[in-house]
Backbone as numpy.savetxt, mean C-alpha at the origin, in Angstrom:
# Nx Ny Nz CAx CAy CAz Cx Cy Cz
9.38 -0.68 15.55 9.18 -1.96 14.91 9.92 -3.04 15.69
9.46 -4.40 16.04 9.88 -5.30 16.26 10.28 -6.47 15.12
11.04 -7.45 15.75 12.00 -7.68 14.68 10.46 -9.02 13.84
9.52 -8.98 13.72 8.66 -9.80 13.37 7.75 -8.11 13.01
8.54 -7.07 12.52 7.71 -6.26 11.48 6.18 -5.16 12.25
6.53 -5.51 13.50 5.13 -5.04 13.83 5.53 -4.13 14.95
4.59 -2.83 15.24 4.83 -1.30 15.79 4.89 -2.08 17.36
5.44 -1.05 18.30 5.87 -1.20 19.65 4.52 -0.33 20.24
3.32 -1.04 20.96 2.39 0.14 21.14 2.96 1.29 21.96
4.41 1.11 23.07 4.48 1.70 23.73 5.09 2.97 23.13
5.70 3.10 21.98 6.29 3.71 21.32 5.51 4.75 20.01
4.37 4.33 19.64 3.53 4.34 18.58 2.73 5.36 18.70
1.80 5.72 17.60 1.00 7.16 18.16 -0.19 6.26 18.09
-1.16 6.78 18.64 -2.61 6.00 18.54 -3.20 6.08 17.00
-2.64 7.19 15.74 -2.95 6.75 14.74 -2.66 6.10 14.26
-0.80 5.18 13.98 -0.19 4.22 13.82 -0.90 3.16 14.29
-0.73 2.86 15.22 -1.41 1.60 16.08 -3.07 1.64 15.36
-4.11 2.14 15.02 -5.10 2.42 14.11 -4.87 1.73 12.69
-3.59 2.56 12.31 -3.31 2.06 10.53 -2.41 0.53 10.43
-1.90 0.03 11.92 -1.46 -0.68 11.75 -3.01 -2.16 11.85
-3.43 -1.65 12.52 -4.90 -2.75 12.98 -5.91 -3.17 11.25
-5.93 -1.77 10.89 -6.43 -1.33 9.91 -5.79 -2.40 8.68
-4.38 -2.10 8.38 -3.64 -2.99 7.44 -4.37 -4.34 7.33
-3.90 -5.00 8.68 -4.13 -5.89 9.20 -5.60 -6.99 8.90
-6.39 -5.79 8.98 -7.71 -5.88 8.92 -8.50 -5.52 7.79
-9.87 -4.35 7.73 -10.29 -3.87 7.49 -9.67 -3.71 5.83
-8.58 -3.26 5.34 -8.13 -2.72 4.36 -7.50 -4.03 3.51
-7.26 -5.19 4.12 -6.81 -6.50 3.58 -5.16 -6.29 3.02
-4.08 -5.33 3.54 -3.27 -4.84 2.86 -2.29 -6.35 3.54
-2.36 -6.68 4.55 -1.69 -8.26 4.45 -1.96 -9.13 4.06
-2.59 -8.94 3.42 -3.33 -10.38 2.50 -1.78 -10.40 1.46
-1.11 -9.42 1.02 -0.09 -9.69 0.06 1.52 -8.87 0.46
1.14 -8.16 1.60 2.14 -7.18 2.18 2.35 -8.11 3.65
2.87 -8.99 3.60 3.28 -9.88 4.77 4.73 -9.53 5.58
4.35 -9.48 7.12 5.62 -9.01 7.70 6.77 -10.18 7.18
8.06 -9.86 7.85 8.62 -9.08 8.23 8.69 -7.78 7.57
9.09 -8.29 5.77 9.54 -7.09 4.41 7.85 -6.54 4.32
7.01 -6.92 4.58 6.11 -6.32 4.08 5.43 -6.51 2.55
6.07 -7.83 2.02 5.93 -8.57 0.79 5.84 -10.36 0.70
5.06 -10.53 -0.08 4.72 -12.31 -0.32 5.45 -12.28 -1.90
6.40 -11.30 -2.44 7.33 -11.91 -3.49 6.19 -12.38 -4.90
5.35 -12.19 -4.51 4.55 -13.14 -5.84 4.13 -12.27 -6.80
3.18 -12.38 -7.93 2.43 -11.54 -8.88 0.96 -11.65 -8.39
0.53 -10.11 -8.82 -0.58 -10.25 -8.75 -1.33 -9.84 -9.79
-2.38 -9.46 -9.95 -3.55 -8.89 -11.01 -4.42 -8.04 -10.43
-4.20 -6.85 -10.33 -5.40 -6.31 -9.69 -6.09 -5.67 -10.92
-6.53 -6.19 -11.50 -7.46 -5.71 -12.43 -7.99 -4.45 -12.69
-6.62 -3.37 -12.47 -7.01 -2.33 -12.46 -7.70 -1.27 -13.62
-7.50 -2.36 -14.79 -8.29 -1.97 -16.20 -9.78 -1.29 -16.12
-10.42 -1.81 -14.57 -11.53 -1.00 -13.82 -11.92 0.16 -14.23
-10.91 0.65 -14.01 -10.37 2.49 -13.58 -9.66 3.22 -14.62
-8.90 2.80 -15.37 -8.44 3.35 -16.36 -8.07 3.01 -17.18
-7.35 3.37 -18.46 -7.29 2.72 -19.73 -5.69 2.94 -20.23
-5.56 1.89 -21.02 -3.22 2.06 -21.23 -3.40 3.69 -21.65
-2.15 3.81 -21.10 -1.38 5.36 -21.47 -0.05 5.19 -21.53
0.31 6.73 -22.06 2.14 6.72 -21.50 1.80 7.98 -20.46
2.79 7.25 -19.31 2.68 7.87 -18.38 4.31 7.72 -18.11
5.08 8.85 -17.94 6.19 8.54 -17.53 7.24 8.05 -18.46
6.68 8.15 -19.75 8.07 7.78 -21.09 7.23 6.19 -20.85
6.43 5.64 -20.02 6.34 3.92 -20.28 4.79 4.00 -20.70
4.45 3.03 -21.75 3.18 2.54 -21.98 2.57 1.90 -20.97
1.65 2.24 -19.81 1.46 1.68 -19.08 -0.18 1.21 -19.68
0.06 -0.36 -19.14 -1.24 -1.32 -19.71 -1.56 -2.10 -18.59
-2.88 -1.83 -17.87 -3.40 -2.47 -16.63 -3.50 -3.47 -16.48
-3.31 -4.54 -16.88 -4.06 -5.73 -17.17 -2.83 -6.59 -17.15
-1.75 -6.43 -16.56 -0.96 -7.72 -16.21 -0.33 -7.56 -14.97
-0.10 -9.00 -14.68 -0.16 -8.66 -13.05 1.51 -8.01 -12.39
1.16 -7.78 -10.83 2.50 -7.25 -11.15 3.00 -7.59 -9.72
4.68 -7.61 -9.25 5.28 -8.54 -8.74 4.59 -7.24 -6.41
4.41 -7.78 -5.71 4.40 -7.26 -4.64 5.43 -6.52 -3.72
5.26 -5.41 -3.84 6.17 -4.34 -3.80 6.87 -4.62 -2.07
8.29 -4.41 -1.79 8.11 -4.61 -0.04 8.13 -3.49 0.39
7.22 -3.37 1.45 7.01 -1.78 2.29 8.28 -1.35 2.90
8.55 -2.34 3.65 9.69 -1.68 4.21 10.65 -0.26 3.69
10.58 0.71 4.55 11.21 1.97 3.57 10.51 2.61 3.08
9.34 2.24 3.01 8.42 3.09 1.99 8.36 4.29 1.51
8.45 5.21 2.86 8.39 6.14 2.58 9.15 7.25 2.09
10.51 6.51 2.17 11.74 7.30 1.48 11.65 6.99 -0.13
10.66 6.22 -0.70 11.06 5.67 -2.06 9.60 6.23 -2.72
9.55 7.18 -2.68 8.18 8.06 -3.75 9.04 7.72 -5.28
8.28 7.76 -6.45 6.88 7.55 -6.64 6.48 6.43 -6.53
5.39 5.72 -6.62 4.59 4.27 -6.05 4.23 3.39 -7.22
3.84 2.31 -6.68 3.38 1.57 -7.67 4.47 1.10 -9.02
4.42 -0.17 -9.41 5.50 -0.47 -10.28 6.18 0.06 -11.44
5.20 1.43 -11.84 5.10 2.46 -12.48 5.66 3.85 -12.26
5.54 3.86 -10.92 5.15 5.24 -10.40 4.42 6.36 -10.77
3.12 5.63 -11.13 2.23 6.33 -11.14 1.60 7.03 -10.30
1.68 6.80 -8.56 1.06 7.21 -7.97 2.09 7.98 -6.96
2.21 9.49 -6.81 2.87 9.81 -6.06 3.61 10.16 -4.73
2.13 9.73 -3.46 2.28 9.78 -2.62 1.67 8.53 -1.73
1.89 8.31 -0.56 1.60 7.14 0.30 -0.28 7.65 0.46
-0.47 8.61 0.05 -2.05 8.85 -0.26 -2.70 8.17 -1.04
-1.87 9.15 -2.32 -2.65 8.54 -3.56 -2.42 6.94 -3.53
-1.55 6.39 -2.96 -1.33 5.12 -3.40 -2.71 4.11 -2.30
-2.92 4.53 -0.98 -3.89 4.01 -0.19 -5.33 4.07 -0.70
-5.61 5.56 -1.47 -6.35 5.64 -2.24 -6.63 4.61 -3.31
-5.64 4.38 -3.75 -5.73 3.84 -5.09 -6.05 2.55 -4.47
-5.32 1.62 -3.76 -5.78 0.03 -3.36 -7.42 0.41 -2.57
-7.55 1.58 -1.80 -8.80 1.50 -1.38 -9.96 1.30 -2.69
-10.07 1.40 -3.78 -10.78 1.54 -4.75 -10.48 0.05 -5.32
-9.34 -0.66 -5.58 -8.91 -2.13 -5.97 -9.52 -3.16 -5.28
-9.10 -2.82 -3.66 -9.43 -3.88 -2.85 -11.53 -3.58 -3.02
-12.01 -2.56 -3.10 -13.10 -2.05 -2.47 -13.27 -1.82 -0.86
-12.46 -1.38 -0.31 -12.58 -1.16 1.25 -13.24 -0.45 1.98
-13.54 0.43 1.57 -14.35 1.10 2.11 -14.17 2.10 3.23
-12.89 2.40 2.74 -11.77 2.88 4.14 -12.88 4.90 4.34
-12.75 5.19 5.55 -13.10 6.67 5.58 -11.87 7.43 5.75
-11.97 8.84 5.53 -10.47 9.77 5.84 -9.92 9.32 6.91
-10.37 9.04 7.98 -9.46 9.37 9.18 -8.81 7.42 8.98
-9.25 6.60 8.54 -8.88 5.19 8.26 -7.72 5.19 7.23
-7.97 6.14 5.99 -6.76 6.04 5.09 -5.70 7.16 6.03
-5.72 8.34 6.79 -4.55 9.22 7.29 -3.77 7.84 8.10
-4.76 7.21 8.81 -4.30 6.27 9.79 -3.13 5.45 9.01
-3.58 4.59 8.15 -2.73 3.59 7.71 -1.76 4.22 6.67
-1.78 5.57 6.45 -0.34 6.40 5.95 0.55 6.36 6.93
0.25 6.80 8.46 1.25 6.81 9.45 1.11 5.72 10.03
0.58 4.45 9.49 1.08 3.15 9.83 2.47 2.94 9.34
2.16 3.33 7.64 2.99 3.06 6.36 4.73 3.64 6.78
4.24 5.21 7.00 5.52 6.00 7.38 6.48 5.16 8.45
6.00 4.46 9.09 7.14 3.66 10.68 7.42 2.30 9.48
7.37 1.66 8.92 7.82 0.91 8.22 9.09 0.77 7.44
């Protein structure tokens, strides 16, 4: 990482450099995950009421439908479980899960990619 948040190609694996393009791009994950932290600090709404319906999950009533503050990547991967909830337990399920929010349209080898984007963060 350079100090403006972004992979060293010389250093990088060609799937990183992939998940990092990918972020970038294709998957819209900077639209709210902005370098350096990997966060724009704000709320959002992802209207994930889509997909599922309130539960208790975790001892908390979780209720989809309010928005919620933008998580910073940085570290990510030392800090399982995901989401403001932790509902989602892995840097999978969680790519998964925005792939279905955003609608992206990501294929396997696009979501492995932007996991080992995620992991150098």
């Amino acid at each position: 990482m350079d100090i403006y948040g972004r992979l060293d190609p010389k250093k990088s694996t060609e799937s990183e450099m992939n998940g990092e393009s990918l972020f970038f791009g294709k998957a819209k994950c900077a639209t709210c995950h902005t370098p350096p932290y990997y966060t724009d600090n704000l709320m959002h709404d992802l209207q994930a009421e889509r997909f599922y319906k309130s539960q208790m999950i975790n001892g908390q009533f979780i209720h989809p439908e309010d928005p919620i503050k933008t998580f910073p990547l940085r570290g990510i991967k030392d800090s399982p479980p995901y989401l403001h909830d932790g509902r989602l337990l892995t840097l999978e399920d969680t790519v998964e899960f925005f792939k279905l929010i955003q609608q992206s349209h990501l294929n396997n080898q696009e979501k492995k990619d932007i996991v080992a984007f995620l992991r150098q963060l």
